[in-house]
Every structure is written in structure tokens, then in C-alpha cells.
N, C-alpha and C positions, 0 to 999 in steps of 0.2 A: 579178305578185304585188302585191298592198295593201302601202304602205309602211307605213301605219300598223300594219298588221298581223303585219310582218315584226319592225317596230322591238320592240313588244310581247313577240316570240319571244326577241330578241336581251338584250329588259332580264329578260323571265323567266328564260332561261340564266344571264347573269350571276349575278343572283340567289342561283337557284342554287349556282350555283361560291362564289359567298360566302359563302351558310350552309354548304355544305359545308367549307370550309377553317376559319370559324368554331368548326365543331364541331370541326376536326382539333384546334384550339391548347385548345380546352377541354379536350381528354381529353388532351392533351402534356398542358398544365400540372395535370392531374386527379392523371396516373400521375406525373409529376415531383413535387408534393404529396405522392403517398402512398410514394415511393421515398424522399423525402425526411424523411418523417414516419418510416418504419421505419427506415431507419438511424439515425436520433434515437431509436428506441426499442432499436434493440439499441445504440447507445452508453450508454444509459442502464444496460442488464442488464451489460455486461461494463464495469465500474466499478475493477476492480482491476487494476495495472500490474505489470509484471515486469522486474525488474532486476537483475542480477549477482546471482542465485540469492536475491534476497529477492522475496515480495509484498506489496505496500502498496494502500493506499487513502487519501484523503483526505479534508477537507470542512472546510466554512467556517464555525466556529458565529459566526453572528449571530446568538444570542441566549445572554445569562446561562446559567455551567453552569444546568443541571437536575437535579432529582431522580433522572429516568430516566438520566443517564451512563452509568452503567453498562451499564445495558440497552442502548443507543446503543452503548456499544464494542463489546460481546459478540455484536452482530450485523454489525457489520464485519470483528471477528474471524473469523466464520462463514462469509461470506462469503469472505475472504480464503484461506482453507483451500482452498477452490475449487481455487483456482489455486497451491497449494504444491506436487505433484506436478512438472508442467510446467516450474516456472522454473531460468532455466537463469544459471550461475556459469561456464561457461566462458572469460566476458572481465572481467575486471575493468577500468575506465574510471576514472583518476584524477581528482582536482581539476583538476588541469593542463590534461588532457586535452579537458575539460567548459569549461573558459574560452577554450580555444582554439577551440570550436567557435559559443562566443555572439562572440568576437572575428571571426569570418568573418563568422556570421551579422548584425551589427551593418554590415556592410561593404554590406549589400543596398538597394537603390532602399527595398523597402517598409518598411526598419528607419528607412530618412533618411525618410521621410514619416512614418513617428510621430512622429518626435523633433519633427519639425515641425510637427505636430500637435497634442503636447503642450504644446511652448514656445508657440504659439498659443494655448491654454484656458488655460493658467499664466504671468499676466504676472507673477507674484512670486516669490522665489528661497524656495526649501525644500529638504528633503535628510531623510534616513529614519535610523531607529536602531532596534532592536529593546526593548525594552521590557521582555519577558521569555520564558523558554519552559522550558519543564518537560518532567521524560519519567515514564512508568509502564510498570509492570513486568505482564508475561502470561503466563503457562502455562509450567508446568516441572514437564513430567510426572514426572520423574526423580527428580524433588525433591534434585539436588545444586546448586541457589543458583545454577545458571543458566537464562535465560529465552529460548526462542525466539522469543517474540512481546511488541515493546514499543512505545510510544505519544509521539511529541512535539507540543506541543503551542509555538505562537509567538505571539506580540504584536508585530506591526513598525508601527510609528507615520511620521506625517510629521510633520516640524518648520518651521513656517513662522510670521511674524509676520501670515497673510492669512488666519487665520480658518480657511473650510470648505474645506479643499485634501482633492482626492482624484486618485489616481495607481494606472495600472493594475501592478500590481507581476505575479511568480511567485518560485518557490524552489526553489532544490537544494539536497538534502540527502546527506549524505557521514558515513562512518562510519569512526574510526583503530582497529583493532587493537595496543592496547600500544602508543600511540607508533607505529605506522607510518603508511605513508601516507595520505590521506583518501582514499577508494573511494566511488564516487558509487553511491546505493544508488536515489535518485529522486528527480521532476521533479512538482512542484508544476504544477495548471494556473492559465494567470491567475485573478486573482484582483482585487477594486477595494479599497484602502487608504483610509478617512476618518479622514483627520486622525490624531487622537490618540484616538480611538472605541475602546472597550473591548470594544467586540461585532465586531470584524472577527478574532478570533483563528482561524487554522489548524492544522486538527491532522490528522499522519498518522501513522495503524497499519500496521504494519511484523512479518511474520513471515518471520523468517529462514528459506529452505526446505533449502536446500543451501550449502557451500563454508564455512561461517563456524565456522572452531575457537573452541574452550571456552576463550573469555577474558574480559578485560575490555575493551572499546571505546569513544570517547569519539566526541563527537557535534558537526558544523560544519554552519549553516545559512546559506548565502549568499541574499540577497535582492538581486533582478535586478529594474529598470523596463522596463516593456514597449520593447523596440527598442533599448534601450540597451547598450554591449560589455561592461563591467565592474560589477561588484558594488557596489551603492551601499549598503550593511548585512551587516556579517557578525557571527554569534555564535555562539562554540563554547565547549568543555570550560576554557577560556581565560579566557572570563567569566563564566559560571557553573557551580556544582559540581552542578545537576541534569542536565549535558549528561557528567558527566565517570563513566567510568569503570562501566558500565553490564554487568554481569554476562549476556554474552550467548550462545547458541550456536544452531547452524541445527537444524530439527525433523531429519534426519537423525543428529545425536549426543542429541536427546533422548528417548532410547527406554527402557522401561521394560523392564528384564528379568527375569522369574520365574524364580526358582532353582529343579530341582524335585529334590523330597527322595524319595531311595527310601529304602523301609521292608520289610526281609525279615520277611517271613511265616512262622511256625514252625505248621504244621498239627496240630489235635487227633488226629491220630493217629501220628505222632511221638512226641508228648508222651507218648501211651499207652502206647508201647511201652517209654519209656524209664520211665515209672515199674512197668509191669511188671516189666523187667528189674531193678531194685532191688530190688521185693518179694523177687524171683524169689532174690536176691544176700543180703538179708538170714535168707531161709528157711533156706537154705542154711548160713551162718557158724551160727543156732541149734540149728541138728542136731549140727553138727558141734560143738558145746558140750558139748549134751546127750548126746550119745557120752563124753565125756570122762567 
């Protein structure tokens, strides 16, 4: 055989086998792009969370309210409804409960490499406070002055003497019945904090689905830095009186009930008969006059 000939055969083979395995990695990474693009798109359609028998939703306005707000809630609220059927109250999860599991999770390799990450980008000391936060009232069909579906809204700032400091924070949010325990209702996803920025405020809508009696309940938001164990900002009914006392109940007691009225019917020939029979009673008593 011709070497040169051979060799020819041996580098077109290879070749070969190269575009082909080529091609293999282009369609892996083709289908792993679109595997991955569609699961980004269904995270995007299933947007609302379910927690001890409420569902909520969030978002980060970075921009000045709007004119539209309301329009903006009223389709959160929409959506939220979605998933009010489904959510399930069977476990109610306390405050305690909820710090005991950021204290584990603070324990992990990947929590010590933020922290270390962090103190790396941030060679200046700062520290976080809430600013403010407000709630709004939603639907109450029943119209008895309590609301299944209601809105908080926070302002968590950072405090530092270095200027443009930004810190990736998140938030749990916990609801007291009366003075009882705080019940964690939901979990904020992260979120980036600039400074003392007016446009970083979060706000989540919240419809009660199931479990929550016809009271009043007051409102604690704990603000967590990414990887860290314990709550570096907390603000509840405690500091202000928009968190405090909030006239609420699950869409299962907000039901509207129609009384319905029966109304007996007396038939026009009833009526006939009995005014015949009077004729009939009056003719009668005449005669018997007129005989006299």
C-alpha cells in the first residue's frame, strides 16, 4: 500500500471523527440551551409561592410608584388566585423554626465563601436598617372589615460612611395572630440593596387561601445578607403602626352568602272562590232580612 496514501485515509478518518464529535457537543450544548432556556421560561409563568396556606408573589420596584399601581397590583392579585385553591396550611413553620434553618445553613463551605466574598468587595464597615414599609388592604367580598388579600411594601437601606455600598440581601416575612406566635408566611428571593436608593423598594402580595381565622394580625420583616446566619434588620408592628393590626382572614371564611327569600303565592283562583263565597254569604244574610 502507498504510505502516502494510507496516511491521507488515516487523517481523513480522524477528521472525520472530529466533525462528528464536534457536531455531537454542538447539539449537547444546543438541547442543554434550550432545556435551559425553558425552564427559565416556566420559572418565569409559575411566579407565585405557597406557604402555610397563603399565596404570595413579589417584585422589586425599581422605579417611582406609578400611575399604573394599581393596575400592577390587580394583576398580581390575578394571578395569585391561580394558586389559592392548592395551597396548603397543614404545617405552620415559626420564626424560630426559620432561623434555625438560616443558622444551619450559614454553617455550609458555599455560605463561608460569600461571606468571603463579600468582605473582599466591601473593605468598609456598614450595616442595614429599614427605612420603612407599609401594607394595603384587598378584597373582602363579605364586606365584614376583613381582607383576604393584602400588600407589604419595604424600604431596607445600608448605612455606611463609603459612599455607593451594595449588598445582596433577601426577606422573611411572618404574620402574629393577636399577639401570638410569628408564623412564616414567605421568603423573599434575593434581591441587590444600593445604599440608601429609594428605587430598591419590595413589595409582596399575599392572599390568604386557607387556615387564617377572622382576626386581627400584625406584621415582622426580618432582612437576611446573602450567606449570613442571623438577621442583620428587623421591622415589625413594634416599629410601625402600618404593620400593626391588620384586619385579616383566609378566602375560605370570605364567602358571600345569599339569603333566599320564599314568597307564598296565593292563586287567582283561590281568590275567586273566596270572594264568591262572600257574595254568595252576603245574598244570603239579605234574604233573610227581607223575609223579616
Amino acid at each position: 500500500m502507498n504510505p502516502y496514501l494510507d496516511n491521507i485515509s488515516k487523517a481523513t478518518s480522524f477528521n472525520t471523527v472530529k466533525l462528528g464529535l464536534s457536531l455531537g457537543v454542538v447539539c449537547a450544548l444546543g438541547l442543554s440551551s434550550a432545556n435551559a432556556n425553558s425552564e427559565e421560561a416556566n420559572a418565569i409563568q409559575v411566579s407565585a409561592s405557597q406557604v402555610n396556606g397563603a399565596v404570595s408573589q413579589a417584585r422589586l420596584l425599581d422605579a417611582p410608584a406609578s400611575a399604573d399601581n394599581e393596575t400592577q397590583v390587580a394583576a398580581l392579585h390575578q394571578q395569585a388566585k391561580l394558586l389559592t385553591a392548592t395551597a396548603d396550611s397543614s404545617s405552620k413553620v415559626t420564626r424560630e423554626q426559620r432561623m434555625a434553618v438560616h443558622q444551619k445553613a450559614a454553617a455550609t463551605q458555599t455560605s463561608q465563601q460569600l461571606r468571603a466574598f463579600a468582605q473582599q468587595n466591601q473593605v468598609i464597615y456598614y450595616d442595614f436598617s429599614f427605612y420603612d414599609a407599609q401594607t394595603r388592604l384587598f378584597e373582602d367580598y363579605d364586606y365584614d372589615g376583613f381582607y383576604q388579600t393584602f400588600s407589604v411594601t419595604f424600604d431596607a437601606d445600608i448605612n455606611s460612611s463609603g459612599g455607593d455600598v451594595q449588598a445582596d440581601v433577601f426577606a422573611e416575612l411572618y404574620l402574629s395572630q393577636n399577639g401570638g406566635p410569628w408564623i412564616h408566611y414567605y421568603s423573599t428571593d434575593v434581591f441587590t440593596l444600593n445604599a440608601d436608593s429609594s428605587f430598591d423598594d419590595y413589595e409582596v402580595l399575599t392572599t390568604l387561601a386557607n387556615g387564617y381565622q377572622t382576626d386581627h394580625y400584625d406584621v415582622l420583616i426580618d432582612l437576611y445578607e446573602l450567606g449570613y446566619a442571623d438577621p442583620v434588620a428587623t421591622i415589625s408592628s413594634d416599629d410601625v403602626d402600618s404593620l400593626y393590626a391588620l384586619p385579616l382572614e383566609s378566602g375560605d371564611r370570605d364567602t358571600v352568602y345569599i339569603e333566599e327569600v320564599y314568597v307564598e303565592e296565593v292563586h287567582g283562583g283561590a281568590l275567586s272562590w273566596l270572594t264568591v263565597s262572600l257574595f254568595g254569604a252576603l245574598a244570603w244574610c239579605r234574604r233573610l232580612m227581607n223575609k223579616k
